[in-house]
N, C-alpha and C positions, 0 to 999 in steps of 0.2 A: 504494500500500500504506500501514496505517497508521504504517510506522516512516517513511515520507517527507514526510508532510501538513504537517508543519514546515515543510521543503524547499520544498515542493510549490508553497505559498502565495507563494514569491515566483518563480515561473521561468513567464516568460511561455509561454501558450501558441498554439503557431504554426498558422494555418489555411492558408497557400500559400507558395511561394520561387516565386522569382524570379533568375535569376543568383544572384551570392555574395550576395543580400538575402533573408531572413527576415519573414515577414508575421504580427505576433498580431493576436489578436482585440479589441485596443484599436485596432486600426489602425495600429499604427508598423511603420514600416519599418527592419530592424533589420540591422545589416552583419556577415555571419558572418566573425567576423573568423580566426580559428581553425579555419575548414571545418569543425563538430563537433570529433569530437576527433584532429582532422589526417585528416580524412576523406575531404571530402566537396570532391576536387579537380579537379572540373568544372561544380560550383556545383549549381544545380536546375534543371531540367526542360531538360536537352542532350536534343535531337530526334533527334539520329543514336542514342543511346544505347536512347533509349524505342521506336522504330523499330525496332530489332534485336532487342530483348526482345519487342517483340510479333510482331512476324515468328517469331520461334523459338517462339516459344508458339503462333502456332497451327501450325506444322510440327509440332512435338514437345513436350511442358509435359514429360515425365517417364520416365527409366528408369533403374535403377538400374546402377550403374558396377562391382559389384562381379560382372555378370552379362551386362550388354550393352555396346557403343559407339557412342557418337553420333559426328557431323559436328562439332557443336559441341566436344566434348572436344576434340577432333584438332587441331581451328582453332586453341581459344586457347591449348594444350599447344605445340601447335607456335610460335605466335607467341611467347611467354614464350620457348622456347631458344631461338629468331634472335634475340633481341632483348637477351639473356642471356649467346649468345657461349658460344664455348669452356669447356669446364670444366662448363655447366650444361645439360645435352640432356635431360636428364627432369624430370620437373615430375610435381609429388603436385598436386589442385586440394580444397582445404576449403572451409569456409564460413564460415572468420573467424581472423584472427589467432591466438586464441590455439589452436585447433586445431592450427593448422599449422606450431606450435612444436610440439604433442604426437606431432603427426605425425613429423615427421622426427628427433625421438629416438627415438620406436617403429622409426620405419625404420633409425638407427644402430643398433639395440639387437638388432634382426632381421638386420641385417648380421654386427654383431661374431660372434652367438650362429653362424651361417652359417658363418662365418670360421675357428672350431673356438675362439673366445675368450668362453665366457660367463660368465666374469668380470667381463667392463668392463660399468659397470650404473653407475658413481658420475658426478654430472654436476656441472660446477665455472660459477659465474656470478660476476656482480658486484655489489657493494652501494658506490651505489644500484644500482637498474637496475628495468626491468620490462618479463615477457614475457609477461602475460597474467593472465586472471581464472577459471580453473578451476582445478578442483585440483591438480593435475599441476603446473599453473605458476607458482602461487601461490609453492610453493617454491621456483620457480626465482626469484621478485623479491627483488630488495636491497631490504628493507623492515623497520624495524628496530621498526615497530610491528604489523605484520600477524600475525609468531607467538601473538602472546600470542592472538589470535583462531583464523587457521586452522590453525596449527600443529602441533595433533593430526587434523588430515584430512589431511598432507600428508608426501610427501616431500623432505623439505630440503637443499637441493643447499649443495654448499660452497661460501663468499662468500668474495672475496676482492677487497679495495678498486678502486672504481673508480678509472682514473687522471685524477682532478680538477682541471683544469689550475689552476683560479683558488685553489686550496688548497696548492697545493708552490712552492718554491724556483721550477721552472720548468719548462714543459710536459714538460720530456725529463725531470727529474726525477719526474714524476708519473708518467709511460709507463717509467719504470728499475724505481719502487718495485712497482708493481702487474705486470711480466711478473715482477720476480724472487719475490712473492708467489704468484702462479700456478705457476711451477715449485717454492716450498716445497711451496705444495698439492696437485701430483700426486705428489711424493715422500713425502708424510708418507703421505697414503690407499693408496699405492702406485698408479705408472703400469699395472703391468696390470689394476688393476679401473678407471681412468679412463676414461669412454664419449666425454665432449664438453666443451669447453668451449664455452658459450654466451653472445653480446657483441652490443653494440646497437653499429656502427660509430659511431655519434653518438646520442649517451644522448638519451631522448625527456627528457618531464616530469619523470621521477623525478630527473634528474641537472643539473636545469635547462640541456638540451639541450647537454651540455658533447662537446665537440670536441676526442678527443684528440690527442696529437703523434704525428705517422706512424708512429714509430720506433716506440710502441705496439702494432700490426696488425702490422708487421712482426715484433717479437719473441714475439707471441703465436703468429704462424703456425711460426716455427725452433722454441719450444719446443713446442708439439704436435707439427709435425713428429718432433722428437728422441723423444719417448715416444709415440707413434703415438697419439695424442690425436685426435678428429674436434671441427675446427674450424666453430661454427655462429655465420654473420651475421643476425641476426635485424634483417631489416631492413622488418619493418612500420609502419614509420615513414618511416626514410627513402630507399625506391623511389621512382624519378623526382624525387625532390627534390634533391637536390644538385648539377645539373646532369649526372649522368650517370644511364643507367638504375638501375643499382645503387651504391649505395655503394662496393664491393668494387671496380667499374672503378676506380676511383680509383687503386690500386697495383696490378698484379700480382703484386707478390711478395708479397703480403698476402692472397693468394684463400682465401677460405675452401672448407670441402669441399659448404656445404651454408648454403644462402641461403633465408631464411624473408620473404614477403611479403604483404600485405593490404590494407587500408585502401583505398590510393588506387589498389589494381588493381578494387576492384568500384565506389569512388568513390561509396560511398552508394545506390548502384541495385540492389545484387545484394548479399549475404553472401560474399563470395568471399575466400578464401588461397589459399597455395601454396605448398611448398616446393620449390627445385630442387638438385638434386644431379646428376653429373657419372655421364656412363654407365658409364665406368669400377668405379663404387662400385653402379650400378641392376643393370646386366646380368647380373650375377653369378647373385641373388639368382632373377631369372626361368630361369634355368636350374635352380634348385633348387627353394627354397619359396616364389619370389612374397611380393613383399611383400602380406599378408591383413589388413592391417588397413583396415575403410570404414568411413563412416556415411554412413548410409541417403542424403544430400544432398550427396555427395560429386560434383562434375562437373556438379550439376544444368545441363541443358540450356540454360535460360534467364539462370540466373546465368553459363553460360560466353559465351551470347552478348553479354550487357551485358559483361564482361571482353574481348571479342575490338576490342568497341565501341568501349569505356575505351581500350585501344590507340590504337585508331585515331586518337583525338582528340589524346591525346596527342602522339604522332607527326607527325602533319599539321598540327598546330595549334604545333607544335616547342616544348613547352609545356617542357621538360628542358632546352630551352636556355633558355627565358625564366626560370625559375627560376634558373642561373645569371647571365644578366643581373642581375635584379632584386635576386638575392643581391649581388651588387658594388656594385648602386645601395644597398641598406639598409645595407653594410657602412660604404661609405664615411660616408653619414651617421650612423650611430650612432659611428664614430670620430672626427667633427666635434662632435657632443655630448659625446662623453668629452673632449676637448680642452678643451672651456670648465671 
């Protein structure tokens, strides 16, 4: 477009991949060092991935989910809660992160109203933070230059400081200041119009990937709990990366109600999200109005097969443990350069 030609001029462009290597048309070979934008975490051209997609395309390329069911939904719906564990047996499937962050407030929101509470509508996030590039979500980023732009297309969720470790006193003091900020904020707006609060377990970009003190997750979960607040992990970032499936394994006592994920489940081969939530919170709703909200590429066939794929690799490949490994290995080192 012409507002990028700027841009445009200096970002190579790629003709083939190869593994986590990049190929432009100067000929370099270029090391994706960053997977895209935390992407693409099975590199390029995985055979078992490309294999499954074509296989399911020519089985089935297409049907719509708000009217039929395929084999493939079933697979990878099912594999996400085994793999998910307790607390998270249903699974919404989109076609990209920030969808299925809109998804699953629409699905709180279709809950509450269920529930006989259609009041709770107001949703509390963090600044910084960021859960996506549509409008819906645009509001929901910590982003302290983005209003002046989308500002009037959007609705503006309540911010309230991230807990910053490398900014406070000390990690517990960053995780004290921002839970007791969050409980001002469901009392100021009032707890029964409160629908969700929404938290990146470990801040992506925006927060310069900052990692807060446990004690943080923990006290945001007692106070939702205490004001029946629905608690959302949005963790399209980091699924499979921190050495466990989800972030959220991490603590128990810290589970959120409602786990948003992307990126590295479709791994660059398919458009794929997901949110999951606990049947407890799904079932209800199928007894009454059905959660009704799709779009048209919702489960597609072939994006579930590359995700049932993306599993697979990961798994067998015990790519969530190597990621913990290799985290230990980078920690250590990068605390060997801070020493000098």
């Amino acid at each position: 477009t012409a507002i990028d030609e700027g841009m445009a001029a200096f970002m190579p462009t790629i003709v083939a991949g190869d593994g986590i290597y990049l190929l432009d048309d100067r000929g370099r070979r270029l090391l994706d060092v960053a997977s895209g934008p935390f992407l693409a975490n099975l590199g390029q051209g995985n055979e078992r991935v490309l294999q499954a997609m074509l296989d399911q395309g020519r089985r089935l390329t297409y049907t719509y989910s708000r009217t039929t069911r395929h084999a493939a939904n079933a697979m990878l719906t099912e594999r996400l809660s085994t793999l998910a564990g307790p607390g998270f047996e249903r699974a919404h499937l989109t076609s990209g992160g920030s969808e299925a962050v809109e998804m699953a407030l629409k699905f709180l929101r279709q809950h509450a109203v269920a529930m006989g509470q259609p009041e709770r509508h107001r949703v509390i996030s963090m600044l910084p933070g960021y859960h996506g590039a549509t409008t819906q979500t645009l509001g929901l980023n910590g982003d302290l230059a983005a209003p002046a732009l989308w500002g009037p297309l959007t609705v503006p969720s309540e911010k309230i400081p991230a807990p910053l470790t490398f900014r406070a006193a000390s990690p517990e003091a960053a995780a004290a200041a921002s839970i007791a900020a969050l409980e001002e904020a469901i009392l100021r707006i009032g707890a029964e119009q409160v629908l969700a609060f929404v938290m990146e377990p470990i801040g992506g970009q925006a927060s310069g990937a900052n990692v807060p003190h446990a004690s943080f997750a923990r006290g945001v979960r007692r106070a939702c709990d205490r004001y029946g607040v629905r608690l959302v992990f949005d963790e399209v970032v980091t699924a499979f990366r921190t050495g466990r499936f989800l972030a959220a394994h991490h603590d128990p006592e810290a589970r959120p109600d409602v786990v948003v994920l992307a990126k590295g489940l479709g791994a660059g081969y398919a458009p794929l999200g997901a949110f999951l939530a606990p049947a407890a919170l799904v079932d209800p709703l199928t007894e009454s109005t059905g959660f009704a909200v799709s779009h048209s590429y919702d489960a597609n066939p072939i994006a579930c097969a590359a995700g049932s794929a993306v599993l697979d690799e990961v798994v067998d490949r015990d790519l969530i443990g190597n990621a913990a490994r290799m985290g230990t290995r980078i920690r250590a080192g990068l605390d060997e350069i801070a020493a000098r």
